[in-house]
PAROKOL-993088 format. One record per residue: residue number from 1; residue in three letters; x, y, z of N, C-alpha, C in turn. Coordinates in steps of 0.1 Angstrom, whole numbers. Layout:
N
resi NUM resn ala n.c1 X n.c2 Y n.c3 Z ca.c1 X ca.c2 Y ca.c3 Z c.c1 X c.c2 Y c.c3 Z
...
This chain:
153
resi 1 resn unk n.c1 8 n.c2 -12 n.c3 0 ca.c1 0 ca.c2 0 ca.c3 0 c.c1 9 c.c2 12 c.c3 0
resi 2 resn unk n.c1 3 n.c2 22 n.c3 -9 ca.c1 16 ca.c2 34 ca.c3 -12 c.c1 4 c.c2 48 c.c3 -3
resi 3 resn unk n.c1 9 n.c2 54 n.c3 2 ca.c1 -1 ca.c2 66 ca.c3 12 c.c1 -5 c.c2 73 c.c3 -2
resi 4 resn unk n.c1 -13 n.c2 77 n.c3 -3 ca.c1 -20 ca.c2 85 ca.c3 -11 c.c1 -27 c.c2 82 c.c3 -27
resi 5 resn unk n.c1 -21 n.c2 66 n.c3 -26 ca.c1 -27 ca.c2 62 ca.c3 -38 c.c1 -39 c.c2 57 c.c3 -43
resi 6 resn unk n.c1 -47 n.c2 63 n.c3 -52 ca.c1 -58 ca.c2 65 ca.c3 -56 c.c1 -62 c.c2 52 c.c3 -69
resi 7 resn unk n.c1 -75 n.c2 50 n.c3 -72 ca.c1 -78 ca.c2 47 ca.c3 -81 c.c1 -71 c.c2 54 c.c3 -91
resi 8 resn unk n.c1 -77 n.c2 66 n.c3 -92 ca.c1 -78 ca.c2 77 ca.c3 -100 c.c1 -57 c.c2 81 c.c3 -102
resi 9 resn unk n.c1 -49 n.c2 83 n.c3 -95 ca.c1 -35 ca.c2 85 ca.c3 -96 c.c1 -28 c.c2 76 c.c3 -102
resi 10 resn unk n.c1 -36 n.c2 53 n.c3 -99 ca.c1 -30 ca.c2 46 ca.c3 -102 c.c1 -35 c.c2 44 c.c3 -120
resi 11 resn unk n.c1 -44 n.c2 52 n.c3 -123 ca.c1 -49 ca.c2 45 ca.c3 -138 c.c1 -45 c.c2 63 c.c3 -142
resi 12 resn unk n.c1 -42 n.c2 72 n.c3 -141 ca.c1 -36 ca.c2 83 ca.c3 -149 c.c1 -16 c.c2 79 c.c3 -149
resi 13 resn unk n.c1 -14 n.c2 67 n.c3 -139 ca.c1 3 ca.c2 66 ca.c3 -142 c.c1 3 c.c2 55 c.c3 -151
resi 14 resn unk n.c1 -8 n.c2 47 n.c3 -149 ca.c1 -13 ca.c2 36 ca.c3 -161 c.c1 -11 c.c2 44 c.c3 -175
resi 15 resn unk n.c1 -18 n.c2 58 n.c3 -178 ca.c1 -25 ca.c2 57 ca.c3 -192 c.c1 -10 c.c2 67 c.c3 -194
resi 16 resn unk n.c1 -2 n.c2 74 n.c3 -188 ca.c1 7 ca.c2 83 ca.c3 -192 c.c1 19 c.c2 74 c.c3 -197
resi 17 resn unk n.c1 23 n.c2 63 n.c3 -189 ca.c1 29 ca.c2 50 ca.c3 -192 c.c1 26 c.c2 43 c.c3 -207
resi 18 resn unk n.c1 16 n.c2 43 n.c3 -207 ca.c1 12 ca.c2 39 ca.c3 -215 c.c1 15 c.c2 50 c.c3 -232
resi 19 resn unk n.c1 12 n.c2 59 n.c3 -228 ca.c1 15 ca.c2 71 ca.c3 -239 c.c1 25 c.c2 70 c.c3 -242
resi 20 resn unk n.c1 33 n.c2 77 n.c3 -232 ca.c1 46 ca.c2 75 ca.c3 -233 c.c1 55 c.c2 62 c.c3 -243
resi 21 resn unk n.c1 49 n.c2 51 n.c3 -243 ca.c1 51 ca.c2 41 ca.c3 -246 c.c1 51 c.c2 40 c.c3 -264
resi 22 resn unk n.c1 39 n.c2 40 n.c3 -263 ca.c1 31 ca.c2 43 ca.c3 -277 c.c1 38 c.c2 52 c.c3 -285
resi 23 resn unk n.c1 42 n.c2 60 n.c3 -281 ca.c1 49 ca.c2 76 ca.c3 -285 c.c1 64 c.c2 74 c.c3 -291
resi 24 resn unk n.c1 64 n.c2 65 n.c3 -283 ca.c1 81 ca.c2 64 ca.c3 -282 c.c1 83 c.c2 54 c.c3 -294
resi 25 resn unk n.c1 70 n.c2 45 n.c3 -296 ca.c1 70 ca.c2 37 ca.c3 -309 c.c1 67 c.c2 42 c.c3 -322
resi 26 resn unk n.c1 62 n.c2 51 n.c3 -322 ca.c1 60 ca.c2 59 ca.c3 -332 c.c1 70 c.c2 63 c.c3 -344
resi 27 resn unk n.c1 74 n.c2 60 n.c3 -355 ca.c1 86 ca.c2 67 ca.c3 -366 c.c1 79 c.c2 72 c.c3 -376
resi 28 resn unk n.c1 82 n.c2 87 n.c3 -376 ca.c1 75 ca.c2 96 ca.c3 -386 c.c1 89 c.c2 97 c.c3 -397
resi 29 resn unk n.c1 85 n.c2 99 n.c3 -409 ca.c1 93 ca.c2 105 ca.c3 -415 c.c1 93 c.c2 118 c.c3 -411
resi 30 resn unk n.c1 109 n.c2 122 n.c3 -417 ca.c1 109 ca.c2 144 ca.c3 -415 c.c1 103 c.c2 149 c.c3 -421
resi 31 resn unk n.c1 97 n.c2 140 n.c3 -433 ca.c1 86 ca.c2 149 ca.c3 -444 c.c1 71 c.c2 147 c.c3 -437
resi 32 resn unk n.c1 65 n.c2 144 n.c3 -428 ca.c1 54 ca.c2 142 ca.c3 -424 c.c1 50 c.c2 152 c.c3 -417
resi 33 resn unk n.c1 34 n.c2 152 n.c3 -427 ca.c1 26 ca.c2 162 ca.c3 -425 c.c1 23 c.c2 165 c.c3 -412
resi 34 resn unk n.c1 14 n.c2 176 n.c3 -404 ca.c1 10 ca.c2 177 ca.c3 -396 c.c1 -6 c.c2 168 c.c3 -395
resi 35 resn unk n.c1 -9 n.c2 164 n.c3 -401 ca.c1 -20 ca.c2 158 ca.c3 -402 c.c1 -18 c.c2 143 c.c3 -401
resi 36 resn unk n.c1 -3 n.c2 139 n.c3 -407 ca.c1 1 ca.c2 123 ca.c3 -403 c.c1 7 c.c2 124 c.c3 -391
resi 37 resn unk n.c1 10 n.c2 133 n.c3 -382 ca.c1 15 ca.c2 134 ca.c3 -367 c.c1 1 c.c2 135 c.c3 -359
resi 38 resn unk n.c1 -3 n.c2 141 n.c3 -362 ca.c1 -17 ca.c2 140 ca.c3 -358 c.c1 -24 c.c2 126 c.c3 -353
resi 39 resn unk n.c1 -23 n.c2 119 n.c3 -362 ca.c1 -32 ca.c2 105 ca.c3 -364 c.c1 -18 c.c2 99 c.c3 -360
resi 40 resn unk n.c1 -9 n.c2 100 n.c3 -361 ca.c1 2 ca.c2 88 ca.c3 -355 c.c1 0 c.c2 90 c.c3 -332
resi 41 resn unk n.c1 -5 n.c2 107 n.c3 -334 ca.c1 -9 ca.c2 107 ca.c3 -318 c.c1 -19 c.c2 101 c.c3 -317
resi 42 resn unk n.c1 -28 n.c2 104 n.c3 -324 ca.c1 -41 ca.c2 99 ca.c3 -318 c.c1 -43 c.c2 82 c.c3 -316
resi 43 resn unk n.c1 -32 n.c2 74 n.c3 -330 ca.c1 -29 ca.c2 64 ca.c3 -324 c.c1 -24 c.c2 57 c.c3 -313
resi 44 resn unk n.c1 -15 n.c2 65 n.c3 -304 ca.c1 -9 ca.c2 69 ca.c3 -292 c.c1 -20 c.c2 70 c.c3 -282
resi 45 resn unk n.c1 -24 n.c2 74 n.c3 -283 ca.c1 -41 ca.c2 83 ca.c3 -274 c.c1 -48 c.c2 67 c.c3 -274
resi 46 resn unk n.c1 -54 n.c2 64 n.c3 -287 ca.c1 -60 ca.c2 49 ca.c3 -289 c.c1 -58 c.c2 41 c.c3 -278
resi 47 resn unk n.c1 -44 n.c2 38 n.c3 -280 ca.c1 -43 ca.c2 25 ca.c3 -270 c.c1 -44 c.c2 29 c.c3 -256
resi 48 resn unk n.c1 -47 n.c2 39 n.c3 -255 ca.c1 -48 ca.c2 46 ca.c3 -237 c.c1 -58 c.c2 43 c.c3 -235
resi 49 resn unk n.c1 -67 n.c2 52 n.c3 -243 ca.c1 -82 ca.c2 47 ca.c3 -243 c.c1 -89 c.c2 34 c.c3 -242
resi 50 resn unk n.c1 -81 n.c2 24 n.c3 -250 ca.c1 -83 ca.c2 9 ca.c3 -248 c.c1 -83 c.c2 3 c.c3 -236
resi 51 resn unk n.c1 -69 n.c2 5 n.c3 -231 ca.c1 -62 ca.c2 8 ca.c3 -217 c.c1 -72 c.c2 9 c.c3 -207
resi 52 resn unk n.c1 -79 n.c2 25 n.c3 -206 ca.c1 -86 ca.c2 26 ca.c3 -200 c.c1 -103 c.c2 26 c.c3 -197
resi 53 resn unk n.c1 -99 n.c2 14 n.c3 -211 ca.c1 -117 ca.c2 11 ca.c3 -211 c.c1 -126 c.c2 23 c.c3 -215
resi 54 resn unk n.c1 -121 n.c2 36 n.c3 -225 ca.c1 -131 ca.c2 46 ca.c3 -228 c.c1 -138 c.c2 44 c.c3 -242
resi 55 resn unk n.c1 -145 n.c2 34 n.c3 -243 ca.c1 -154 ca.c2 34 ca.c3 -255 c.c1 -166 c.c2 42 c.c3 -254
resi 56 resn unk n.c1 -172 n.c2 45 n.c3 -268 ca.c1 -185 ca.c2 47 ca.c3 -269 c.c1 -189 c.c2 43 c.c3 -280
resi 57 resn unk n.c1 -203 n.c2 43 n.c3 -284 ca.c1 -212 ca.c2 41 ca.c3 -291 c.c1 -207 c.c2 49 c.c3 -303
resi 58 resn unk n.c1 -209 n.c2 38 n.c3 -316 ca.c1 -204 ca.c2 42 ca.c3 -327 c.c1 -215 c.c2 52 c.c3 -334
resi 59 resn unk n.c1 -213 n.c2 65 n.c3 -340 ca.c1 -221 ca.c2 76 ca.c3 -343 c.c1 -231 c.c2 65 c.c3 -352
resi 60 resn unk n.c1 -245 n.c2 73 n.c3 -352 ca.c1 -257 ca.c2 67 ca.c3 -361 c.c1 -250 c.c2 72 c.c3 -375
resi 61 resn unk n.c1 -244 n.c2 83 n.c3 -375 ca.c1 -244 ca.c2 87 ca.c3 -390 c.c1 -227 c.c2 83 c.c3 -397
resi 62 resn unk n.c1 -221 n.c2 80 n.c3 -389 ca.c1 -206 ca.c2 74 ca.c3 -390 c.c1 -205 c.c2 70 c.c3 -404
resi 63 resn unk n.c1 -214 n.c2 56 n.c3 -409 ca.c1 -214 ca.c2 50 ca.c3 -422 c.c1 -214 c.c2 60 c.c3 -434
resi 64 resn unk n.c1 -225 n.c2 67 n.c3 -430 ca.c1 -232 ca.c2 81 ca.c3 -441 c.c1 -219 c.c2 92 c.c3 -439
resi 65 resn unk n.c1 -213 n.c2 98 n.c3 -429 ca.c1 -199 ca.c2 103 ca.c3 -430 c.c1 -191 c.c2 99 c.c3 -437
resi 66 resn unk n.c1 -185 n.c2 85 n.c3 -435 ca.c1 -179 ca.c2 77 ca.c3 -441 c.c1 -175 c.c2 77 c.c3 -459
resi 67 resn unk n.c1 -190 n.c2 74 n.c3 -459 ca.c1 -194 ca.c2 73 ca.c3 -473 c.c1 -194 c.c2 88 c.c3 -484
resi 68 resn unk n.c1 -192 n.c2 98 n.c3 -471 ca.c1 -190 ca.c2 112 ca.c3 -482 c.c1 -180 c.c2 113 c.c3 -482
resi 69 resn unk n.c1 -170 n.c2 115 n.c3 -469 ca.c1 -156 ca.c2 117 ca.c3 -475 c.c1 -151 c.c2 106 c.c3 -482
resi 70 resn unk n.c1 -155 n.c2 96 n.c3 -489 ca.c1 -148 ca.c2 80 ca.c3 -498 c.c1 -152 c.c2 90 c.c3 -513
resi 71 resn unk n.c1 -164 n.c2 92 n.c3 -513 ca.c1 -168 ca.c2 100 ca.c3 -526 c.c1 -159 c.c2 110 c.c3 -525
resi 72 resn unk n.c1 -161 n.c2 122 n.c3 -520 ca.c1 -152 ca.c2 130 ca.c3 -522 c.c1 -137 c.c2 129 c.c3 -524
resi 73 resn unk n.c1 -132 n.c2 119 n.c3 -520 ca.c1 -119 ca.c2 115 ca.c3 -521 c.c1 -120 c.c2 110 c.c3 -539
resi 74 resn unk n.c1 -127 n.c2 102 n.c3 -539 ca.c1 -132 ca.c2 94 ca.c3 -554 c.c1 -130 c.c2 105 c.c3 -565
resi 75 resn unk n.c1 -138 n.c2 116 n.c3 -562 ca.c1 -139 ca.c2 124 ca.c3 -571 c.c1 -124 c.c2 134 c.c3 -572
resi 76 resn unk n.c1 -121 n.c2 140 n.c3 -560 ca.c1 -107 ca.c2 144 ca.c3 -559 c.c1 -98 c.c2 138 c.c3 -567
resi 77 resn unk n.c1 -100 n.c2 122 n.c3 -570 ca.c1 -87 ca.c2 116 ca.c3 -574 c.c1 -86 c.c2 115 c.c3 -591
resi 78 resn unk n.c1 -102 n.c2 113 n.c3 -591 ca.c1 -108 ca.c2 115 ca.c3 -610 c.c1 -105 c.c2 130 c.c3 -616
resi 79 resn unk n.c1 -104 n.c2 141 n.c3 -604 ca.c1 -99 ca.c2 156 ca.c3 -610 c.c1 -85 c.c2 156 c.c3 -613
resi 80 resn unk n.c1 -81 n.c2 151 n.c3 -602 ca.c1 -66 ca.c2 149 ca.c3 -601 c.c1 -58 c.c2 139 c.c3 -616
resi 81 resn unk n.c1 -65 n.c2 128 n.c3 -619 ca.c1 -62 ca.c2 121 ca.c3 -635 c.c1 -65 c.c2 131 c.c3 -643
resi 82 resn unk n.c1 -74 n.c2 135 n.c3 -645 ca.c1 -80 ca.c2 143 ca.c3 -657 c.c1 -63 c.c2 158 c.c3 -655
resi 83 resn unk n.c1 -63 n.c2 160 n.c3 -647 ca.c1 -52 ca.c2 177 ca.c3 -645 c.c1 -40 c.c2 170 c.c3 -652
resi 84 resn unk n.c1 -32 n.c2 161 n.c3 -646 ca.c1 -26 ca.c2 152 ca.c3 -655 c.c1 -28 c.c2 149 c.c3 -667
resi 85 resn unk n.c1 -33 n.c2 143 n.c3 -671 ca.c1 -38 ca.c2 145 ca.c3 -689 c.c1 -34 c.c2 157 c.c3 -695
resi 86 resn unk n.c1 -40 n.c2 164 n.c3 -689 ca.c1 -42 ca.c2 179 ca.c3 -696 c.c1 -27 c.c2 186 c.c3 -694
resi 87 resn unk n.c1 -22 n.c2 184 n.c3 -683 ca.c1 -9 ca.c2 191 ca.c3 -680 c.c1 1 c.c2 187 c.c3 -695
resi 88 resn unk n.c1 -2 n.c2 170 n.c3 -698 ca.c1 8 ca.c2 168 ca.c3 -707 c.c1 10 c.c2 178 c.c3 -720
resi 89 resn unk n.c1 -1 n.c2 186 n.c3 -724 ca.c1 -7 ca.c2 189 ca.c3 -731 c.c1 5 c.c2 203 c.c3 -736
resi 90 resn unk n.c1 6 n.c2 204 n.c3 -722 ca.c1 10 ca.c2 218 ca.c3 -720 c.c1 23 c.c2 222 c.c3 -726
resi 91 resn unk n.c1 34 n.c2 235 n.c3 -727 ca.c1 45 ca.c2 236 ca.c3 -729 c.c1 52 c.c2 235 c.c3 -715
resi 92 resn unk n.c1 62 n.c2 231 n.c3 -712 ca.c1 68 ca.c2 232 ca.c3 -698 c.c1 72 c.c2 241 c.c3 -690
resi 93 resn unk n.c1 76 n.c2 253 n.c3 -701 ca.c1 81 ca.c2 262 ca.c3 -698 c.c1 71 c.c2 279 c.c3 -698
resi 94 resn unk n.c1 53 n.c2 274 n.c3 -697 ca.c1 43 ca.c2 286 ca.c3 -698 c.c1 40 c.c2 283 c.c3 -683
resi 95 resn unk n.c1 33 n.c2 296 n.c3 -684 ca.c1 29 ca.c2 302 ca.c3 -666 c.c1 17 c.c2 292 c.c3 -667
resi 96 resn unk n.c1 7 n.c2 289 n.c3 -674 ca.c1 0 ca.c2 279 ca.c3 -675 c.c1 3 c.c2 261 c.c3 -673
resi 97 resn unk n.c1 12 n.c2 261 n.c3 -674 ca.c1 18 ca.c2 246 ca.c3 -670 c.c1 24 c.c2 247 c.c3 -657
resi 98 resn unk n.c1 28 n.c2 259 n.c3 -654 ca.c1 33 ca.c2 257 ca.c3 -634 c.c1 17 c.c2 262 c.c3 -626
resi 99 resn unk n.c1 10 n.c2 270 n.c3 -633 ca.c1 -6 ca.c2 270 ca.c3 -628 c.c1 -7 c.c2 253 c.c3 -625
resi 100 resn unk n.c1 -7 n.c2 247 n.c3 -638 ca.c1 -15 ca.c2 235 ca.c3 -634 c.c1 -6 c.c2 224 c.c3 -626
resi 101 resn unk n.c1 9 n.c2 227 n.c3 -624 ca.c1 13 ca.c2 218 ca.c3 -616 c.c1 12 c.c2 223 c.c3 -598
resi 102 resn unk n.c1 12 n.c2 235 n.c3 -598 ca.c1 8 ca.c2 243 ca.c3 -582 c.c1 -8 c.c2 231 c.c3 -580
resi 103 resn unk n.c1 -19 n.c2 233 n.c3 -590 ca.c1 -31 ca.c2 229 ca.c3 -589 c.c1 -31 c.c2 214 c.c3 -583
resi 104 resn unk n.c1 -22 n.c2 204 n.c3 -588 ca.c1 -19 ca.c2 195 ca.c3 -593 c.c1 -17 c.c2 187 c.c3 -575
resi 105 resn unk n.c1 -1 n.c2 192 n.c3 -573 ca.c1 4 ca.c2 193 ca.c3 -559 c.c1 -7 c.c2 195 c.c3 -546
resi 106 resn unk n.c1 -15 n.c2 208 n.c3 -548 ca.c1 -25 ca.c2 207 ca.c3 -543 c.c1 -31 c.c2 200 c.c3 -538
resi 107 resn unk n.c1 -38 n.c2 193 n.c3 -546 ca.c1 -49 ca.c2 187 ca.c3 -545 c.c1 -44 c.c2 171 c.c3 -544
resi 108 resn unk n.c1 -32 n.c2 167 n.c3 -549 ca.c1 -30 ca.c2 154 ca.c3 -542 c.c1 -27 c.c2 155 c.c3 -526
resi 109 resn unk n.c1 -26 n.c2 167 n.c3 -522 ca.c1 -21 ca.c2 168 ca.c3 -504 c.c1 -32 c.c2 167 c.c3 -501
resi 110 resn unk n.c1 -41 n.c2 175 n.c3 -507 ca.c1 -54 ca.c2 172 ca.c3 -500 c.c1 -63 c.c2 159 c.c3 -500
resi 111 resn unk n.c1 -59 n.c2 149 n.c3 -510 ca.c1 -63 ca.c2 137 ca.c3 -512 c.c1 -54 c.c2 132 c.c3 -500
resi 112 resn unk n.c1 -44 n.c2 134 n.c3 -498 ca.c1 -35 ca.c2 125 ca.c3 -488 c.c1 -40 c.c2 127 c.c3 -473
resi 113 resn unk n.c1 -43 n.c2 141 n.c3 -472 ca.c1 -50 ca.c2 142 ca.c3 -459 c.c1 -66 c.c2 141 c.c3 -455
resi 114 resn unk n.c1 -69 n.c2 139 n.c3 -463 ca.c1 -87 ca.c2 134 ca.c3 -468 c.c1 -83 c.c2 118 c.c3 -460
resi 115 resn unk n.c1 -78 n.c2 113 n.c3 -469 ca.c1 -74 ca.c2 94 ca.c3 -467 c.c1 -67 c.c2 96 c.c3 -449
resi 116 resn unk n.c1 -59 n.c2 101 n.c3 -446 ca.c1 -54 ca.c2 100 ca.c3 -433 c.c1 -65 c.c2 104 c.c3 -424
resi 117 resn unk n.c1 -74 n.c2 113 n.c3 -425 ca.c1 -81 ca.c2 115 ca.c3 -417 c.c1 -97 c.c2 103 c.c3 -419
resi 118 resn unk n.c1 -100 n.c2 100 n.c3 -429 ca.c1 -107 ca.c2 86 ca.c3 -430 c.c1 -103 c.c2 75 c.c3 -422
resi 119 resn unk n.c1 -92 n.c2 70 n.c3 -422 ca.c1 -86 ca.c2 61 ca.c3 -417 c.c1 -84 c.c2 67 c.c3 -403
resi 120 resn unk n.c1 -86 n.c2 74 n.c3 -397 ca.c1 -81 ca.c2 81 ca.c3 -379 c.c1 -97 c.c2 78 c.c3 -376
resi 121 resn unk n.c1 -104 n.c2 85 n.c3 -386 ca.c1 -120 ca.c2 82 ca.c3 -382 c.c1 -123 c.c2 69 c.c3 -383
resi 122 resn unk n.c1 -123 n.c2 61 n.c3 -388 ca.c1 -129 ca.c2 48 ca.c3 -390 c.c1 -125 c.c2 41 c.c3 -378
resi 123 resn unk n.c1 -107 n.c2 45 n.c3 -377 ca.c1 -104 ca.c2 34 ca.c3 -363 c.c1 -113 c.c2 45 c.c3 -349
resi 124 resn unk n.c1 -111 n.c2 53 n.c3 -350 ca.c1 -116 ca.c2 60 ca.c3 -335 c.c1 -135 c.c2 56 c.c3 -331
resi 125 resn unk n.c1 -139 n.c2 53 n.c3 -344 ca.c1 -155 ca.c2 57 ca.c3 -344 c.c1 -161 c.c2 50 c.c3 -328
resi 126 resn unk n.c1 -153 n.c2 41 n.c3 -326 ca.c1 -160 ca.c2 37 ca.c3 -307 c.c1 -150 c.c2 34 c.c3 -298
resi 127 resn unk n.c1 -142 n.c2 46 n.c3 -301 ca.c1 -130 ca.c2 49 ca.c3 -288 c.c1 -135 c.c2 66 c.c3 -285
resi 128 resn unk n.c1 -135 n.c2 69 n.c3 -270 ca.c1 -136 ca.c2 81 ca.c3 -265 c.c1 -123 c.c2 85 c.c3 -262
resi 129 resn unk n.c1 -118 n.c2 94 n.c3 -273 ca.c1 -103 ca.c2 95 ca.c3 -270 c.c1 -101 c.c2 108 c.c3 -258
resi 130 resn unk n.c1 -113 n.c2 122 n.c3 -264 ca.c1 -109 ca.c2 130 ca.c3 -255 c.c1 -110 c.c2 124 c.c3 -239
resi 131 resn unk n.c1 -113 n.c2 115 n.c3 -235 ca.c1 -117 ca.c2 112 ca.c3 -219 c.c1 -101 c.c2 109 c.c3 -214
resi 132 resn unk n.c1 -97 n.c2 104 n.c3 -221 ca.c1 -81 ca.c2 100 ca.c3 -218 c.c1 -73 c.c2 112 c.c3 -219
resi 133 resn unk n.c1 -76 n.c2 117 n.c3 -228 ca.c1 -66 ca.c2 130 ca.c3 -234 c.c1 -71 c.c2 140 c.c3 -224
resi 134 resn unk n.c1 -82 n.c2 141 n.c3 -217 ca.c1 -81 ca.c2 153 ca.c3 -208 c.c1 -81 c.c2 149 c.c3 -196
resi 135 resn unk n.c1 -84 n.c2 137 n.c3 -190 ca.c1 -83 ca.c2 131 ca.c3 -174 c.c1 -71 c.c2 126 c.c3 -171
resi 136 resn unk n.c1 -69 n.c2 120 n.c3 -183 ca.c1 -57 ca.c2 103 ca.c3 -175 c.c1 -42 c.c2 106 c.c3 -182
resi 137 resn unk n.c1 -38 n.c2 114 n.c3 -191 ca.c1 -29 ca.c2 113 ca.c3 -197 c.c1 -17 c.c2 131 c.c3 -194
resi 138 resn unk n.c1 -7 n.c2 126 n.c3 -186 ca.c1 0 ca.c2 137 ca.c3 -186 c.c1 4 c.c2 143 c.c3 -197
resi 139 resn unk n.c1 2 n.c2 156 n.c3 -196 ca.c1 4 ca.c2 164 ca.c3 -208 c.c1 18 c.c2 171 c.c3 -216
resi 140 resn unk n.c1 26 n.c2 172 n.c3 -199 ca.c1 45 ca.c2 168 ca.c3 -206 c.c1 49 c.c2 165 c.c3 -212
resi 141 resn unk n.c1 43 n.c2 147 n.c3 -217 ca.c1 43 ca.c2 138 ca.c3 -226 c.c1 45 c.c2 141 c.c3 -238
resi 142 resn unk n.c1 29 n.c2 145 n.c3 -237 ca.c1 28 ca.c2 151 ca.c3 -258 c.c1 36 c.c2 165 c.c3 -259
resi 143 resn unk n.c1 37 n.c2 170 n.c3 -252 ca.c1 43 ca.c2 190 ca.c3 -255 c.c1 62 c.c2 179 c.c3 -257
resi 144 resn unk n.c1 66 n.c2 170 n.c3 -249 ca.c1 77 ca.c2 166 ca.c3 -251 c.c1 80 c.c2 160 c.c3 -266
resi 145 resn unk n.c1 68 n.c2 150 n.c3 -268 ca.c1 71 ca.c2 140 ca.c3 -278 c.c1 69 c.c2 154 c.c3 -290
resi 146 resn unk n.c1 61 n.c2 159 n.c3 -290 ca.c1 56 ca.c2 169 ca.c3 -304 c.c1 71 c.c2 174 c.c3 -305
resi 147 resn unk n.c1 80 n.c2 186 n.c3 -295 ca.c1 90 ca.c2 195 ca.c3 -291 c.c1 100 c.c2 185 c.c3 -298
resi 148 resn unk n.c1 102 n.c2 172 n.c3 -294 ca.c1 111 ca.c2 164 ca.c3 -301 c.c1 114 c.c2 162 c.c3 -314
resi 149 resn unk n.c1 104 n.c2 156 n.c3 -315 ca.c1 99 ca.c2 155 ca.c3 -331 c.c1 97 c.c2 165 c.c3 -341
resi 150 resn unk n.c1 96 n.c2 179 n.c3 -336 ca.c1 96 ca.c2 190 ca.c3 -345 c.c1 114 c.c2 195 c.c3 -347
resi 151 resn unk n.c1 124 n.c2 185 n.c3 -339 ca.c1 131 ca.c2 193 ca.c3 -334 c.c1 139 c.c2 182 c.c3 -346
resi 152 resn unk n.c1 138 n.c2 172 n.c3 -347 ca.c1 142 ca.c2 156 ca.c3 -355 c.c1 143 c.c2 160 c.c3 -369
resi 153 resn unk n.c1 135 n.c2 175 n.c3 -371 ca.c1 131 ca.c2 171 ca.c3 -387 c.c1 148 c.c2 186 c.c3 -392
């Protein structure tokens, strides 16, 4: 028996442990977005939550979510072939052909973070992550792991 130790003290050294852990397993490339750091935490966060037993009920409209950002990705990726096509078209060296490759770059980042955040949603849909992230999990942790990792690149 330790003097002062709590339910509550012994499952926030559990879930920080635990972060910590998760965090530490994490390898980003130096080119990764803020949006794939993002979801590599929230993967981090995940297993706390599991950890600590914070599920919920998966949204009624989750599937119907689901299913608009897949289309929209769908269609993003049919604009994105067709710009290609058209770019070949081009001279290499007109303000019109670096128009269409700025356009181009664009919109595949945005396809890339569309798909990363699908894939964060689909796994989270009946994990309560903020319950962990604001009760159980010291916050040193992430301001460390992020401060590191910005510091790596």
């Amino acid at each position: 028996m330790m003097e002062g130790l709590t339910a509550k003290v012994f499952r926030t050294y559990n879930a920080s442990i635990t972060l910590q852990d998760e965090l530490g397993k994490t390898v980003l490339k130096a080119s990764a977005t803020p949006i794939e750091k993002l979801a590599a935490y929230n993967a981090a966060n995940r297993a706390v939550a599991i950890l600590c037993n914070h599920q919920r009920a998966v949204p009624k409209a989750h599937d119907e979510s689901m299913g608009k950002m897949q289309e929209q990705v769908k269609g993003w990726k049919k604009d994105l072939k067709d710009l290609k096509k058209e770019i070949k078209g081009l001279d290499k060296k007109s303000s019109a052909h670096e128009k269409m490759t700025k356009k181009i770059s664009t919109l595949a980042l945005r396809i890339q973070k569309k798909e990363v955040q699908i894939g964060d949603k689909e796994d989270n849909k009946s994990v309560a992550l903020g319950t962990s992230k604001i009760n159980y999990m010291d916050p040193r942790i992430s301001v460390a792991w992020y401060v590191h990792d910005d510091c790596s690149e």
